[in-house]
DSSP file (Angstrom, degrees, kcal/mol; ACC not computed):
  #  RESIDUE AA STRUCTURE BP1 BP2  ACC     N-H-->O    O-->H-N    N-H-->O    O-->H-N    TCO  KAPPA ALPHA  PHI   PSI    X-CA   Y-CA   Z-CA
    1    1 A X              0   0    0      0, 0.0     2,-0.3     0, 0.0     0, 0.0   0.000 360.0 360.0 360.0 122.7    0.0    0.0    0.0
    2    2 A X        -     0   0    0      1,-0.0     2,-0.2     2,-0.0     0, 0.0  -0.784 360.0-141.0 -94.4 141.0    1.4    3.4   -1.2
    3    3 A X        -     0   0    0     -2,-0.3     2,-0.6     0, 0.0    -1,-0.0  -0.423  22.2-138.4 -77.0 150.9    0.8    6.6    1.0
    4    4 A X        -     0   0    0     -2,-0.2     2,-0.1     2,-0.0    -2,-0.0  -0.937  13.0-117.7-134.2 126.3    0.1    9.7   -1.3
    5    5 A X        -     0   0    0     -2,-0.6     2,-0.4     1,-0.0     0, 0.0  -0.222  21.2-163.2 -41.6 111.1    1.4   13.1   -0.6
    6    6 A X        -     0   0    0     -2,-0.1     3,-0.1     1,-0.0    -1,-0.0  -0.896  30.0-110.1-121.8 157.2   -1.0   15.7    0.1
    7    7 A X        -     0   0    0     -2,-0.4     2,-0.1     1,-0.1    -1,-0.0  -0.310  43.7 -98.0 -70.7 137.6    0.5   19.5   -0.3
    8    8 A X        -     0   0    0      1,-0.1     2,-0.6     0, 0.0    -1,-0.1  -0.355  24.3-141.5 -73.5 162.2    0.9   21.4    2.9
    9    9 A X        +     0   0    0     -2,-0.1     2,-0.2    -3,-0.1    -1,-0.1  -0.782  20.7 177.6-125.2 126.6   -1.3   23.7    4.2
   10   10 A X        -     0   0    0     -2,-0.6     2,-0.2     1,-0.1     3,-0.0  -0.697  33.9-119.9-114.4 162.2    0.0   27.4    6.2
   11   11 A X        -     0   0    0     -2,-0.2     2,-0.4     1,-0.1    -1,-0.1  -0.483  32.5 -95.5 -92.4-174.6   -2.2   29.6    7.3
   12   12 A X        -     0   0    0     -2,-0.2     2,-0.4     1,-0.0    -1,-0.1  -0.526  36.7-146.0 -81.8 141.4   -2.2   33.5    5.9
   13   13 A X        -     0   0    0     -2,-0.4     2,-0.3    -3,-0.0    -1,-0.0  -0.748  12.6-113.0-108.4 169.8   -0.6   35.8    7.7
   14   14 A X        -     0   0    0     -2,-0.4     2,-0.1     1,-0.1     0, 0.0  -0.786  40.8-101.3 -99.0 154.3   -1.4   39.2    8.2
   15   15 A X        -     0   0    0     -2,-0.3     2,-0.5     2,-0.1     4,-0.1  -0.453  23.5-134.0 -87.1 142.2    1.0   41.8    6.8
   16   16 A X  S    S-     0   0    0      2,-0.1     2,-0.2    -2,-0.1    -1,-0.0  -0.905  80.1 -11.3 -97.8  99.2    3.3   43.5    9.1
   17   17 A X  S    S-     0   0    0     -2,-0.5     2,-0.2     2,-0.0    -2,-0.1  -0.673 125.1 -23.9  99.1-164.5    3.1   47.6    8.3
   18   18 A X  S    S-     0   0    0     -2,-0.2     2,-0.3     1,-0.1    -2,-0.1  -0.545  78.1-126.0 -74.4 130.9    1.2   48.7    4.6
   19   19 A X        -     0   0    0     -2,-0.2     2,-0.1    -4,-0.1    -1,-0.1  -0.671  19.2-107.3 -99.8 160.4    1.2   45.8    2.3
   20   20 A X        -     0   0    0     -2,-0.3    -1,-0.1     1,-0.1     7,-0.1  -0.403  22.7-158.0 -87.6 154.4    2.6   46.2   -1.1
   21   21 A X  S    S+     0   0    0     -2,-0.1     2,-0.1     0, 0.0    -1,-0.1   0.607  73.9  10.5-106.5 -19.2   -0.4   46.1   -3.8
   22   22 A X  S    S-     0   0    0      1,-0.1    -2,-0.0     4,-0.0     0, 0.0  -0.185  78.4-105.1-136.5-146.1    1.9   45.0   -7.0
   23   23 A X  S    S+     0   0    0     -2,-0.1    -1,-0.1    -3,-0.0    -3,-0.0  -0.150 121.3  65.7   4.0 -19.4    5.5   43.7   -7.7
   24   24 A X  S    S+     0   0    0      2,-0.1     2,-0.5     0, 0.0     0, 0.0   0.284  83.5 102.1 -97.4   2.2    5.9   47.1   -8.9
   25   25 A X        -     0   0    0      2,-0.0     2,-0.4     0, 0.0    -5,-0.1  -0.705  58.0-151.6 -75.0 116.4    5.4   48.4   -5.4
   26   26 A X        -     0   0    0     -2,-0.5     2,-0.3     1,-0.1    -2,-0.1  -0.724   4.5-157.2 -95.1 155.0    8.3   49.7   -3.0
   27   27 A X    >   +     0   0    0     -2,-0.4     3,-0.7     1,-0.1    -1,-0.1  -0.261  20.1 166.7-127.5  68.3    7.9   49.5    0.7
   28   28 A X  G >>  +     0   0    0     -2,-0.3     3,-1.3     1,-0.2     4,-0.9   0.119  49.3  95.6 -71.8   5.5    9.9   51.7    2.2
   29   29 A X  G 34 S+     0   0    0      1,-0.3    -1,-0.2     2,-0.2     4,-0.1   0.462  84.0  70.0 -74.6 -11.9    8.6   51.7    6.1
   30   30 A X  G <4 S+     0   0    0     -3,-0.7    -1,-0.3     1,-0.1    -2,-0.1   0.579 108.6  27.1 -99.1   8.5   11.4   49.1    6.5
   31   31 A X  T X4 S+     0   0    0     -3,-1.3     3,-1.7     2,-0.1    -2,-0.2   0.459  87.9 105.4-115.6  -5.4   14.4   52.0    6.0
   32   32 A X  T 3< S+     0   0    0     -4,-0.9    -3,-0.1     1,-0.3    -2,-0.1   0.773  83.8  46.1 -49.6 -28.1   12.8   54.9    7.1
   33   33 A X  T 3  S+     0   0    0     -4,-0.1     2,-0.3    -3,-0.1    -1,-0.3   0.716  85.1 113.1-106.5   6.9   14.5   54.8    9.9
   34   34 A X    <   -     0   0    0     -3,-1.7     2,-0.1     1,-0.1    -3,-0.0  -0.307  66.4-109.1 -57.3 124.4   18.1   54.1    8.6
   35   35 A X        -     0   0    0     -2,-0.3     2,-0.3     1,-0.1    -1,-0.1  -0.252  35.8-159.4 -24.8  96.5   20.8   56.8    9.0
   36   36 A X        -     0   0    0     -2,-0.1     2,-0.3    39,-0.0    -1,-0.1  -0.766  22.4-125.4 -88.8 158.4   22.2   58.8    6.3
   37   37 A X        -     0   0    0     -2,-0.3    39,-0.3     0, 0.0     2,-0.3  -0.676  24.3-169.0 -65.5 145.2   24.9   60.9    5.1
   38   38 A X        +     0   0    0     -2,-0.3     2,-0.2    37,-0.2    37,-0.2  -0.967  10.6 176.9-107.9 127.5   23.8   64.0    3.9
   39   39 A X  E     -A   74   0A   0     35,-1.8    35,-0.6    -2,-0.3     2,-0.4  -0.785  18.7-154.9-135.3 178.2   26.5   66.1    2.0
   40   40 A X  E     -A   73   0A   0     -2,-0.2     2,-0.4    33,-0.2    33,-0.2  -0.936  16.3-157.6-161.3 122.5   26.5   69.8    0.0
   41   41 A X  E     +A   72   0A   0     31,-2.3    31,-1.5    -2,-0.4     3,-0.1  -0.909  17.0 179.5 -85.8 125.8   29.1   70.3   -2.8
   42   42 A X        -     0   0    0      1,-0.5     2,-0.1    -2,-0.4    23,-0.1   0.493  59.4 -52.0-123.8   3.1   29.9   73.4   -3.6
   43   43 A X        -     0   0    0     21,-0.1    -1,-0.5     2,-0.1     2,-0.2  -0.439  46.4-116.3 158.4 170.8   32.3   72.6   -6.2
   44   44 A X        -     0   0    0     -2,-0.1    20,-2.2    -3,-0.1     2,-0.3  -0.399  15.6-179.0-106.0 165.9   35.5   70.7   -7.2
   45   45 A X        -     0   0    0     18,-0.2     2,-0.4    -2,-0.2    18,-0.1  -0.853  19.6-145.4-171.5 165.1   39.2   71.3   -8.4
   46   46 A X        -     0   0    0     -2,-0.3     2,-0.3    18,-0.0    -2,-0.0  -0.917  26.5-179.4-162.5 123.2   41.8   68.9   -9.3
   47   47 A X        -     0   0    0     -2,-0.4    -2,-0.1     1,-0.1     0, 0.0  -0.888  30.4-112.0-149.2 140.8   45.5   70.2   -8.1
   48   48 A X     >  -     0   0    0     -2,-0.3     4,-1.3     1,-0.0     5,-0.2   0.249  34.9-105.7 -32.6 162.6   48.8   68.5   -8.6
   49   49 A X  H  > S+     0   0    0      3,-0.1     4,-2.8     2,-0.1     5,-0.2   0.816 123.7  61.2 -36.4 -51.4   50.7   67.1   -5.4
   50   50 A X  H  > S+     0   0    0      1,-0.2     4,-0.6     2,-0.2    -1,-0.1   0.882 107.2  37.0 -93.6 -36.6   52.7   69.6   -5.7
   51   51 A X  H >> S+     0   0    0      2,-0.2     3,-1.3     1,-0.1     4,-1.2   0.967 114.5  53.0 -39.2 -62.3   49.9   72.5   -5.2
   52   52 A X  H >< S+     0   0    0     -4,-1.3     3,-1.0     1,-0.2    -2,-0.2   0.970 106.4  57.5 -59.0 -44.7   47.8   70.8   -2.6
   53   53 A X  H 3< S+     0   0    0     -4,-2.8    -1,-0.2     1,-0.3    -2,-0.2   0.815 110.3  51.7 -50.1 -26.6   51.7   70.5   -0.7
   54   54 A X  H << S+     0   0    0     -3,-1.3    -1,-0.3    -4,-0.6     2,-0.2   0.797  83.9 105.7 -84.2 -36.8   51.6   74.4   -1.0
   55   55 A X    <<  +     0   0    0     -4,-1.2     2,-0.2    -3,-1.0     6,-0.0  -0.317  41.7 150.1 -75.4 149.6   48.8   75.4    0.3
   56   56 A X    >   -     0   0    0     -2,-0.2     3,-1.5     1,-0.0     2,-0.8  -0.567  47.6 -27.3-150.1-140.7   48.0   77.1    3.6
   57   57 A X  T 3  S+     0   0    0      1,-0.2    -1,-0.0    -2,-0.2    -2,-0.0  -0.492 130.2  14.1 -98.4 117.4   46.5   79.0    5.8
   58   58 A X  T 3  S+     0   0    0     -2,-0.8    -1,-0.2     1,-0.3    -3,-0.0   0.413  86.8 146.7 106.5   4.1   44.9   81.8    3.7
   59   59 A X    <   -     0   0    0     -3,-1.5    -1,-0.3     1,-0.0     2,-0.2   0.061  42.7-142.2 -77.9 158.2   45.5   79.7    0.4
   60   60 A X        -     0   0    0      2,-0.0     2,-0.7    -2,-0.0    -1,-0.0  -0.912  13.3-161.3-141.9 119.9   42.1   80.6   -2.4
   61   61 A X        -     0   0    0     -2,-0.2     2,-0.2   -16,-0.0   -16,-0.0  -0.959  13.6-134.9-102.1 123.8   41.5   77.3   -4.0
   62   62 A X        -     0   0    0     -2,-0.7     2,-0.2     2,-0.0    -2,-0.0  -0.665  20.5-136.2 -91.0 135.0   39.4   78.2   -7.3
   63   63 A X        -     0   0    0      2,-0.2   -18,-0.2    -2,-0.2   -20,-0.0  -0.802  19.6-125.1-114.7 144.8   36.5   76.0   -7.8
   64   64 A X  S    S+     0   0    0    -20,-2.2     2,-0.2    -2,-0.2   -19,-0.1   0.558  94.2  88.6 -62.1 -29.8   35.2   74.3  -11.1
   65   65 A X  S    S-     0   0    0    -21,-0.1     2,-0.4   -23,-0.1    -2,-0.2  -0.482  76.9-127.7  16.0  99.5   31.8   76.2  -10.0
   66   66 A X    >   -     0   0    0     -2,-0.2     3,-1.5     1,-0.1    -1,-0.1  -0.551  33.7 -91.0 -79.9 142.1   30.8   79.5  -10.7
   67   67 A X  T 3  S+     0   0    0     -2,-0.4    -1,-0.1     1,-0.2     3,-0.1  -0.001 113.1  24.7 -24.0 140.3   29.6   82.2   -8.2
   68   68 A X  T 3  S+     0   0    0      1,-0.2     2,-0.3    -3,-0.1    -1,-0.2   0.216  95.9 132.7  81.9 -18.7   25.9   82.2   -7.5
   69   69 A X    <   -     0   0    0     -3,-1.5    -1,-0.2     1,-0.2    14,-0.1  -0.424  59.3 -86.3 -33.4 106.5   25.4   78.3   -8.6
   70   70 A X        -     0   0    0     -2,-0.3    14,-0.2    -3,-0.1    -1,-0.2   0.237  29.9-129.9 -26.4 150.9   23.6   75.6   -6.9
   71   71 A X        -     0   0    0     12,-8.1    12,-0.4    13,-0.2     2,-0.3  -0.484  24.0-124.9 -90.8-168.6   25.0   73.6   -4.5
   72   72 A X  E     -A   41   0A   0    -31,-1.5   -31,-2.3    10,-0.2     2,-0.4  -0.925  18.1-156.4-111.3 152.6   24.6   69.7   -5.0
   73   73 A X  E     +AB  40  81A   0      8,-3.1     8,-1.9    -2,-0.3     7,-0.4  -1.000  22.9 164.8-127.7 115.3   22.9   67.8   -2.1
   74   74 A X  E     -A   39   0A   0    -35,-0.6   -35,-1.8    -2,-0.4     2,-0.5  -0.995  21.4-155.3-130.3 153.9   23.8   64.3   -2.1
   75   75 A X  E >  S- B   0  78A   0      3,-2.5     3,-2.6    -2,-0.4   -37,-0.2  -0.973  81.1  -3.5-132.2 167.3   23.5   61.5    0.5
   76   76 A X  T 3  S-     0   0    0     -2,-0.5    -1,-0.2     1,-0.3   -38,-0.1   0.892 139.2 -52.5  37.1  45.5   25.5   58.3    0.9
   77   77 A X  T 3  S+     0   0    0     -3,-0.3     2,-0.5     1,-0.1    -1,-0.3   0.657 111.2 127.5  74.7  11.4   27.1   59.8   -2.5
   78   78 A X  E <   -B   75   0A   0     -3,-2.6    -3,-2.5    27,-0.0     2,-0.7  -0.962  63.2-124.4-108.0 115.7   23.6   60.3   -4.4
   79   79 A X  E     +     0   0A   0     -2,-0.5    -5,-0.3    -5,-0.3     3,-0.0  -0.270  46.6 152.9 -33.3  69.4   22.5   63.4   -6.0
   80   80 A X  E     -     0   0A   0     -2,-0.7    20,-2.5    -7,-0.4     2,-0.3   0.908  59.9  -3.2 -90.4 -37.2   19.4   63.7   -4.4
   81   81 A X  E     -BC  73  99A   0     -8,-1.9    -8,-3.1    18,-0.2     2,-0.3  -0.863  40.3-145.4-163.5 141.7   19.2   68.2   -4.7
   82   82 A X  E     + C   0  98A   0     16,-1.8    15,-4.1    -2,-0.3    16,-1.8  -0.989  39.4 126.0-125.5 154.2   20.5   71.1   -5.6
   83   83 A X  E     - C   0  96A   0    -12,-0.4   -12,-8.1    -2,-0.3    13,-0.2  -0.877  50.2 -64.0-162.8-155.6   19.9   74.7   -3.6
   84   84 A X        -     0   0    0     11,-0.6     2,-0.4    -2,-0.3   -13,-0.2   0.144  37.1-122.1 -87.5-178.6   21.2   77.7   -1.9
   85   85 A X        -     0   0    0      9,-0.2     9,-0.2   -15,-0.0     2,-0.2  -0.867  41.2-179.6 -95.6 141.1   23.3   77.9    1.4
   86   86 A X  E     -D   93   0B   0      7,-1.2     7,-1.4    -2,-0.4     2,-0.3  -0.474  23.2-128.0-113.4 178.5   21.1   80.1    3.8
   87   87 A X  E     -D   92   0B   0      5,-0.3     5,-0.3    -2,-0.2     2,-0.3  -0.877  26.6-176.1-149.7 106.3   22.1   81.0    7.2
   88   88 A X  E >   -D   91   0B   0      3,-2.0     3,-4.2    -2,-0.3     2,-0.5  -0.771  70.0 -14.5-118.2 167.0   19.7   80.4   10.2
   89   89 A X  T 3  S-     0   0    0     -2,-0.3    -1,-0.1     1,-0.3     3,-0.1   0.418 130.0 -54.6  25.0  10.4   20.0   81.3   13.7
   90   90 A X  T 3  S+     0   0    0     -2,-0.5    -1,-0.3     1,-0.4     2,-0.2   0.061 117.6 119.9  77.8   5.0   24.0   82.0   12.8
   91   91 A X  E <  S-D   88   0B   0     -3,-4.2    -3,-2.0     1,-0.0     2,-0.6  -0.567  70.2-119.0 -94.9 160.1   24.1   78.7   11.5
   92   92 A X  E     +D   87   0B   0     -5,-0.3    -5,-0.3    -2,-0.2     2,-0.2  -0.826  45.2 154.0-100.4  98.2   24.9   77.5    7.9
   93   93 A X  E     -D   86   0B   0     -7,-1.4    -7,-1.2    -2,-0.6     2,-0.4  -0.730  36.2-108.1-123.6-179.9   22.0   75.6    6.0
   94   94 A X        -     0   0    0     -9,-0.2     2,-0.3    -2,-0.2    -9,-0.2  -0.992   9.8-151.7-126.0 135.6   20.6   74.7    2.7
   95   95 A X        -     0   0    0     -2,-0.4   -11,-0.6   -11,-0.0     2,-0.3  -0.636  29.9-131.2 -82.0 136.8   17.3   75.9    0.8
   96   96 A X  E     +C   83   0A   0     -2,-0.3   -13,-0.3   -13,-0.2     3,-0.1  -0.876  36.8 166.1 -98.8 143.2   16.4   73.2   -1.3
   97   97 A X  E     +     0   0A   0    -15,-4.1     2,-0.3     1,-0.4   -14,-0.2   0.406  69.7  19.3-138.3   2.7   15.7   74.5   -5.0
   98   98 A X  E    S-C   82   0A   0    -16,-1.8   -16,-1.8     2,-0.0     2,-0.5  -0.965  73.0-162.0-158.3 142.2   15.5   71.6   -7.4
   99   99 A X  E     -C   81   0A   0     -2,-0.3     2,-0.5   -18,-0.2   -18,-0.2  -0.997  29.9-121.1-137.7 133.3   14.8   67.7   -5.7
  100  100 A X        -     0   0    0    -20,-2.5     5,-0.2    -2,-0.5     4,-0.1  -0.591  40.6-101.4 -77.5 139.2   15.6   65.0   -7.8
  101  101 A X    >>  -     0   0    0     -2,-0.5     3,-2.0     1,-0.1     4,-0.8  -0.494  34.4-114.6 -69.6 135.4   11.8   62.8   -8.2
  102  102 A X  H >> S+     0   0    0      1,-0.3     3,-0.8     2,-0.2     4,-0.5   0.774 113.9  61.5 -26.6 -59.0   11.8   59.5   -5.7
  103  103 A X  H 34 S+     0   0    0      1,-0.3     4,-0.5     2,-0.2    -1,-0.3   0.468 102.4  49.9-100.3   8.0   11.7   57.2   -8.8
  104  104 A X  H <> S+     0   0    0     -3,-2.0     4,-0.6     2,-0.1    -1,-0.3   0.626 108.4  51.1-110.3  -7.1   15.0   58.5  -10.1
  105  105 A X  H << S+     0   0    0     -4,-0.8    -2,-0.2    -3,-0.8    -3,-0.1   0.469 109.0  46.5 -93.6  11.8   16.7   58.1   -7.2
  106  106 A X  T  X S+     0   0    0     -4,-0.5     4,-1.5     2,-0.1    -3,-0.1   0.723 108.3  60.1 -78.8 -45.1   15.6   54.6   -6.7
  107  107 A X  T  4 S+     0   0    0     -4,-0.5    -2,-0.2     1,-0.2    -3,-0.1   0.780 109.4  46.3 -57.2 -27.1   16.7   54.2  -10.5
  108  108 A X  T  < S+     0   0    0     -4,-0.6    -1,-0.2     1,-0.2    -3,-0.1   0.666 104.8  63.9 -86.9 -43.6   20.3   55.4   -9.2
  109  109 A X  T  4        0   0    0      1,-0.1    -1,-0.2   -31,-0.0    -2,-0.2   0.879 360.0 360.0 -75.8 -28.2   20.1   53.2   -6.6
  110  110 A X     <        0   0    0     -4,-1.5    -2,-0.2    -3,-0.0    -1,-0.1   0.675 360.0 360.0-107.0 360.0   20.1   49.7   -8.3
């Protein structure tokens, strides 16, 4: 006498947070609360050795950047913004003036 298999049976579970509606869905309520860098460019230059070995204190390093130019806002190295530097309470901030849209910085990421 052969025994015959029968498929197991689980029960549903209920979805933990907002459940996703498609495969084309992201569900980002599991990083929300991961850390980032946040960084603000405010422009580049490329010097020799022999420059960077020369400068000091009072040195004017000319940036690839023109006056009056966005800054770039990236975090963990992605170009999420560009804006302004502002200045609040005596402190040093940025107005955001351009945001890169959520589904090109997901495209960026994978």
């Amino acid at each position: 006498m052969t025994a015959q298999a029968t498929p197991a049976q689980f029960e549903q579970f209920a979805n933990a947070g907002t459940p996703s509606t498609s495969a084309n869905d992201v569900n980002l309520d599991v990083i929300l609360d991961v850390a980032v860098t946040l960084s603000m460019e405010v422009g580049r230059a490329r010097l020799p050795i022999r420059n960077l070995l020369q400068l000091n204190q009072g040195s004017v390093v000319e940036l690839e950047r023109a006056a009056g130019e966005p800054l770039d806002v990236y975090a963990n190295g992605t170009l999420i913004a560009h804006g302004e530097v502002v200045v609040v309470n005596e402190r040093f901030g940025v107005r955001l003036t351009d945001v890169v849209s959520p589904s090109e910085r997901i495209k960026k990421l994978r």
